[in-house]
SEVEX-697624 format. One record per residue (C-alpha): residue number from 1; residue in one letter; z, x negated, y. Coordinates in steps of 0.001 Angstrom, whole numbers, plus 500000, padded with zeros to 6 digits. Example, Ala and Ser with C-alpha at 12.3 -4.5 7.8 and 13.67 -1.06 7.14 Angstrom:
2
    n  res      c3      c1      c2
    1    A  507800  487700  495500
    2    S  507140  486330  498940
***
This chain:
340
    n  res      c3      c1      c2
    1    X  500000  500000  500000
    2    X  498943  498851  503585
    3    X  501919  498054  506245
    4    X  501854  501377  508667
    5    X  500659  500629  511877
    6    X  500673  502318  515184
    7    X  503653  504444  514413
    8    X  506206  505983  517311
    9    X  509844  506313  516961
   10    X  511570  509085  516161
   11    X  513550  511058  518713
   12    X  516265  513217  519180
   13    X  517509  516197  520646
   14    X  520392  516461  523175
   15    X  523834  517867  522183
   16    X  527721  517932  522235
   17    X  529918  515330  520156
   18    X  531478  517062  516999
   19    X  532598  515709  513542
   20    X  530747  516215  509991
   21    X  530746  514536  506711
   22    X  527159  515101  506763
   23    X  526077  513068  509629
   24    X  526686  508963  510783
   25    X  527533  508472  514161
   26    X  525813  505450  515780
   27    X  526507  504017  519187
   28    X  523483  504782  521460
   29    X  522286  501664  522657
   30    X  521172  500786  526190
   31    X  518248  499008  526180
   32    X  514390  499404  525067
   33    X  513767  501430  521905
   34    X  511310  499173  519966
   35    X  509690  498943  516739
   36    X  509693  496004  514624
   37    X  506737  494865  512071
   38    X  506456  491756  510017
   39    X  503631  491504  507697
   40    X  503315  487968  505277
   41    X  505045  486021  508414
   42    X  503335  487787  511326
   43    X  506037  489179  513525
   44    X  505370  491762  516132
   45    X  507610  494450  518452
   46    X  505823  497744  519961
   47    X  507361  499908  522276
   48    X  507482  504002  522105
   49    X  504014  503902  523636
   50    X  502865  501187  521810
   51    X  502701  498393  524276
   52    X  503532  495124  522871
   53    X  506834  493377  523401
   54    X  507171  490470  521957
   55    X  505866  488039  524904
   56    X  508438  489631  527262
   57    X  511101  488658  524534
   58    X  509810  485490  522491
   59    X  513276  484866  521689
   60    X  513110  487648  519415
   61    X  510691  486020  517065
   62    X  513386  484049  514919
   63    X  514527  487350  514150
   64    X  512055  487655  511053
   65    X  513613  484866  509582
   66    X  516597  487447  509004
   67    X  514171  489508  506993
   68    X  514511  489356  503114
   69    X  510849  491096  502688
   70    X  507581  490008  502732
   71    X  506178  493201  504606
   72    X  508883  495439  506888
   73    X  508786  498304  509642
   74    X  511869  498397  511083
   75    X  513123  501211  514030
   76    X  515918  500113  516211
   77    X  516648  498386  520241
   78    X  515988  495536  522036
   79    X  519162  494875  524180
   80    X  520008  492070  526314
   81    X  523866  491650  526718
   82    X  525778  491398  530176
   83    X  528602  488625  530619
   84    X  531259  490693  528970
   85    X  528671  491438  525580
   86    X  527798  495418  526282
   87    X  524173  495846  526765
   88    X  522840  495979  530510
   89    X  519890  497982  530932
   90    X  518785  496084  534508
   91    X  518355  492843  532724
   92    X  516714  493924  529950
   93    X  514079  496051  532791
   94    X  514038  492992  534713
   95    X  512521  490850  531412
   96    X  510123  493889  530598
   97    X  508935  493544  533904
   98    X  507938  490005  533806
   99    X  504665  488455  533095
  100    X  504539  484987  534282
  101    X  505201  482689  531279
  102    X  507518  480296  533179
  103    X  510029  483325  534222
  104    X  509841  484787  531029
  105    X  510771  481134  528845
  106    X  513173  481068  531445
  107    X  514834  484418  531042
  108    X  514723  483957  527615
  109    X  517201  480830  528111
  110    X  519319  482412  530188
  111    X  519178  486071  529408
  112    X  518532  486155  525281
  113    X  517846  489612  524056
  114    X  518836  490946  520413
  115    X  517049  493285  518408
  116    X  519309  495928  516734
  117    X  517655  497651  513884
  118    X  519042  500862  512581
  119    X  516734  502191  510028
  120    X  513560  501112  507845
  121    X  510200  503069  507300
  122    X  508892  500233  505298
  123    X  509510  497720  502776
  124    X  507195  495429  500727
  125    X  504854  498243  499996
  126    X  506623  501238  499903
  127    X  506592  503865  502822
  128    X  510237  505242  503488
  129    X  509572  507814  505545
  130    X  510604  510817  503109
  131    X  513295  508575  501466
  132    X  517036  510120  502736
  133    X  518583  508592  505516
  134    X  521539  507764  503446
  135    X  518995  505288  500905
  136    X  516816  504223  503907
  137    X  520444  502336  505010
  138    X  521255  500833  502135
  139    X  517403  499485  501929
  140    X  517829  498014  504948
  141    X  521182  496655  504440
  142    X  519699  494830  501129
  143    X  516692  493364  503115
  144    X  518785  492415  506245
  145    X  520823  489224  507025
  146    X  522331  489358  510559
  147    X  521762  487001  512801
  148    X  522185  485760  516316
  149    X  518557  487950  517309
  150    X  518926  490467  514580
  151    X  521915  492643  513704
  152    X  522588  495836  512136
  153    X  523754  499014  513644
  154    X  527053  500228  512014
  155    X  528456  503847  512397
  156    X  530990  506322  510702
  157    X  530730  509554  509533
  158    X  533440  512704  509532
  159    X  535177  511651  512721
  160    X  532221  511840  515862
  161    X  534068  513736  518335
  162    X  536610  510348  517774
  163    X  533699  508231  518098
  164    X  532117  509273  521121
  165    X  535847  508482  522761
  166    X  535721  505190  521868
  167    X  532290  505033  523167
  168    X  532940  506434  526360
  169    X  536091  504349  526787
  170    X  533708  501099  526459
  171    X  531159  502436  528519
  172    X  528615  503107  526606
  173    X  525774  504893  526781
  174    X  526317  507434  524182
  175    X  525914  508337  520888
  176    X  523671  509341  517929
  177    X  524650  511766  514990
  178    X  522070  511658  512111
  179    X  521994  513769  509255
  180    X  522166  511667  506477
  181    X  520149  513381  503860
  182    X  517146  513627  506693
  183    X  513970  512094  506425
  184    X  512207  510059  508953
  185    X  508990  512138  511263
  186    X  507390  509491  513379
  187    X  506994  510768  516755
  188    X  508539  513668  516381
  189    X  511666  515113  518169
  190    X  513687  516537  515769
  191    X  517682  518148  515158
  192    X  518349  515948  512214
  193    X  519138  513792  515272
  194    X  521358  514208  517922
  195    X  521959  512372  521274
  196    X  525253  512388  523128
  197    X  525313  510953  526172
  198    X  528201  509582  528057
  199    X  527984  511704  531510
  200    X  530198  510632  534207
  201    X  530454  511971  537696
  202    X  530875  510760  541337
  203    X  531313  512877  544582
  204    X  529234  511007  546839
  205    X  528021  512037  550534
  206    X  524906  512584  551753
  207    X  523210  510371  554092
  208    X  519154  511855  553860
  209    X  516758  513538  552008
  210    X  512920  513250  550921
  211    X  511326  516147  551877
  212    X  509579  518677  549189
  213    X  506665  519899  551218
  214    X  507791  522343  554280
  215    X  510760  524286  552493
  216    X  512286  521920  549611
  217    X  513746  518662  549178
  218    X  512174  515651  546764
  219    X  516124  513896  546624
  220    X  519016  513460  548351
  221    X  520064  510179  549278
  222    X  523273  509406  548223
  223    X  525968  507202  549835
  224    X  529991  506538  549660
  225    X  532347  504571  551997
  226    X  533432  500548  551241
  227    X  536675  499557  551746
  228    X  535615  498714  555889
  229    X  534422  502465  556176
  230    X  530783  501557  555798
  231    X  528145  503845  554221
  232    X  526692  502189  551343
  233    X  523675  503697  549611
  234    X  524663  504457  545906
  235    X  520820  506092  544657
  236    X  518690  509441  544814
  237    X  519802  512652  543062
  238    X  516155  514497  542517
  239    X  517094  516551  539481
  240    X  519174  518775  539238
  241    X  519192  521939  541411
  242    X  517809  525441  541053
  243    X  514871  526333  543119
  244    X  517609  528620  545086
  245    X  519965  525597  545811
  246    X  517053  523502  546586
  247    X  515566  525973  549538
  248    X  519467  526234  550865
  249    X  519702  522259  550690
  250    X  516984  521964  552846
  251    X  517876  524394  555587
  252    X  521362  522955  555464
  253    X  520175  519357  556088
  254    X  517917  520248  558353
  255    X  520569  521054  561158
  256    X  522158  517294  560371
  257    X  519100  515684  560999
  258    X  519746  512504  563046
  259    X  517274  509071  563936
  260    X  520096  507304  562902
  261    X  519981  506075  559579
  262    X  523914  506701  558318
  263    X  523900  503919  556001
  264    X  524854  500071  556959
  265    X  522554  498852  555461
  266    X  519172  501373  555058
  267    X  518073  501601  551853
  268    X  514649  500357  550926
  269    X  513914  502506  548772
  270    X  513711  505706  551096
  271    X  511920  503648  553810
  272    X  508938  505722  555335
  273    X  510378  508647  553134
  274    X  513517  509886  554487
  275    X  514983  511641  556410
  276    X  518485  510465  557973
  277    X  520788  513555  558465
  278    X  524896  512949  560216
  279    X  527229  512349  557042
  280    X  529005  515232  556584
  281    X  527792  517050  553390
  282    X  529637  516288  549970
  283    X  528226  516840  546556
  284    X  529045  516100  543461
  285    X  526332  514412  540500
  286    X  526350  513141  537518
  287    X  525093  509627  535761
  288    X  524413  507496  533345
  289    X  525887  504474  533881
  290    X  526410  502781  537078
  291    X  524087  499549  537372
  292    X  524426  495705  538402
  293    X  523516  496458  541883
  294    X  525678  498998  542337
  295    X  523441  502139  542262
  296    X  523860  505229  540050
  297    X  521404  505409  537417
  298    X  519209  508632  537134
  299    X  521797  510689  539660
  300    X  521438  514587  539028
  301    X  522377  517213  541540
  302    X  525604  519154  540562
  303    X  526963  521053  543291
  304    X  527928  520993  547013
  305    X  531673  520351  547932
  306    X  532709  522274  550712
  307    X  536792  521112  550239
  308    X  536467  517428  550311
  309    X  536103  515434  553256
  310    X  533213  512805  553580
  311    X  535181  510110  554307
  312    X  536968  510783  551098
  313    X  534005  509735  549441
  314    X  534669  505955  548900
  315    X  533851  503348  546495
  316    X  536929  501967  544817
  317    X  537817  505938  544161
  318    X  534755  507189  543206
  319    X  533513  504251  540766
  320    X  536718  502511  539713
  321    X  537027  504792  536911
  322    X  533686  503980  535742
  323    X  533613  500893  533159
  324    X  530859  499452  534690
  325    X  533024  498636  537875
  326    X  533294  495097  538869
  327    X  536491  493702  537485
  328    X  537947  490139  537032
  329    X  536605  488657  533546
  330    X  539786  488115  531075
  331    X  537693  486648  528685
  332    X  534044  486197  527213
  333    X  532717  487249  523977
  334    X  529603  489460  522860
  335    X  531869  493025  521721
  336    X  528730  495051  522215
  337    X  526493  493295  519941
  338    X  529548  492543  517767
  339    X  530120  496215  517128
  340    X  527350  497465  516793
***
């Protein structure tokens, strides 16, 4: 039988933690979903739209070393660890996005990704699509060696709403439940997996919007105080809001609007887009994780806050609790590869 080719992850569907017997509970990791091939020593990595990977991360071709098979199709993520050892999604978009050779040899010093694979659809021969979950792990455990480029995802089953804690107490991007007597559908989006992702929120005030033709807005622009009362631009909530709250947004803003830009530093983002409005709307969003340049990642619109002050808003209240804050390093170590 010929090696697969051209194949596209599997997805899955959004939902709330909960615990089964039926179902492993993987950490959902933050980085670039990626599927590996090795064919009689060729190694190669394709993204979910098939774009090839592997000269963004050359690093990663030791990792077939790891592989006891001649032929392999692998599913799993290419992550590149921060300084504490949890995956950080800007560095591993800042390799993706390079294409000069020197950067990338040079990110790939400084910044080494890992692969983490979490299931097989092939080995030597046989497709493994229709085998159970359940047998596709143990395959894969039998033709994997861990390495310092390749490891294996580990999970639990029975106790996910437990799981999903611990995740969120790491700060982590979520979770995945997967049924374990499932098969694997290529490309397809399907229940027998679930996502769970680690939603956190932020009361934030607004400092401008993008406009939505004459009526509607495109985003807000989204600030909160520093610790010397400046308004620092945390990101754009453009999701979010019903088509009722988005026509009230706008008229609302509209009678803020200033030439001043709010923030202390305008953000360069909204430049030529926005429109500055006086700082004195509240609302609240949630996010995924909060970045390395201190922006929200993928903001959505939750709600205006009519009992909280703007200048309530402020930085070490609002993102403190979030693990991704800043703190002072008590040690080093790679936890988030370790465990996964």
């Amino acid at each position: 039988m010929t090696l697969p080719r051209g194949l596209k992850p599997m997805l899955a569907v959004a939902g709330p933690p909960f615990d089964s017997e039926r179902h492993r509970f993987e950490v959902k990791w933050d980085g670039i979903r990626a599927l590996a091939y090795l064919d009689r020593g060729a190694f190669w990595l394709e993204s979910r739209s098939l774009a090839p990977l592997l000269p963004r991360f050359p690093e990663l071709e030791t990792a077939k070393e790891s592989v006891r098979a001649r032929a392999a199709v692998l599913d799993g993520e290419i992550i590149v660890p921060g300084p504490g050892g949890e995956p950080d999604f800007d560095r591993a978009r800042r390799r993706i996005a390079l294409s000069d050779p020197r950067a990338i040899a040079g990110a790939s010093r400084r910044e080494p990704a890992v692969y983490i694979a979490f299931d097989a659809l092939h080995l030597d021969g046989e497709d493994l699509f229709d085998t159970p979950l359940r047998a596709r792990l143990e395959r894969l455990a039998a033709a994997v060696e861990p390495s310092e480029r390749l490891l294996l995802a580990r999970g639990v089953t029975g106790s996910g709403i437990a799981f999903f804690e611990a995740v969120k107490a790491r700060g982590l991007e979520g979770m995945v439940a997967k049924e374990l007597d499932s098969p694997y559908r290529p490309g397809a989006r399907s229940r027998h997996w679930i996502k769970v992702r680690n939603v956190r929120e932020a009361d934030c005030v607004v400092g401008g919007f993008v406009p939505k033709g004459r009526l509607g807005v495109k985003s807000l622009v989204l600030g909160l105080y520093d610790a010397a009362g400046h308004l620092r631009c945390v990101g754009h909530a453009g999701s979010g809001f019903t088509e009722r709250e988005n026509r009230l947004a706008r008229q609302a803003l509209e009678r803020m609007v200033t030439a001043k830009c709010p923030f202390a530093e305008p953000p360069q983002d909204a430049a030529g887009e926005a429109v500055w409005v006086e700082p004195r709307l509240v609302c609240t969003v949630e996010y995924l994780a909060l970045t390395g340049t201190g922006r929200l990642r993928h903001p959505a619109f939750r709600g205006f806050r009519s009992d909280k002050e703007p200048e309530a808003c402020r930085l070490e209240h609002e993102l403190a609790r979030d693990p991704g804050w800043p703190r002072p390093r008590t040690g080093s170590g790679s936890a988030g590869a370790r465990s996964s």
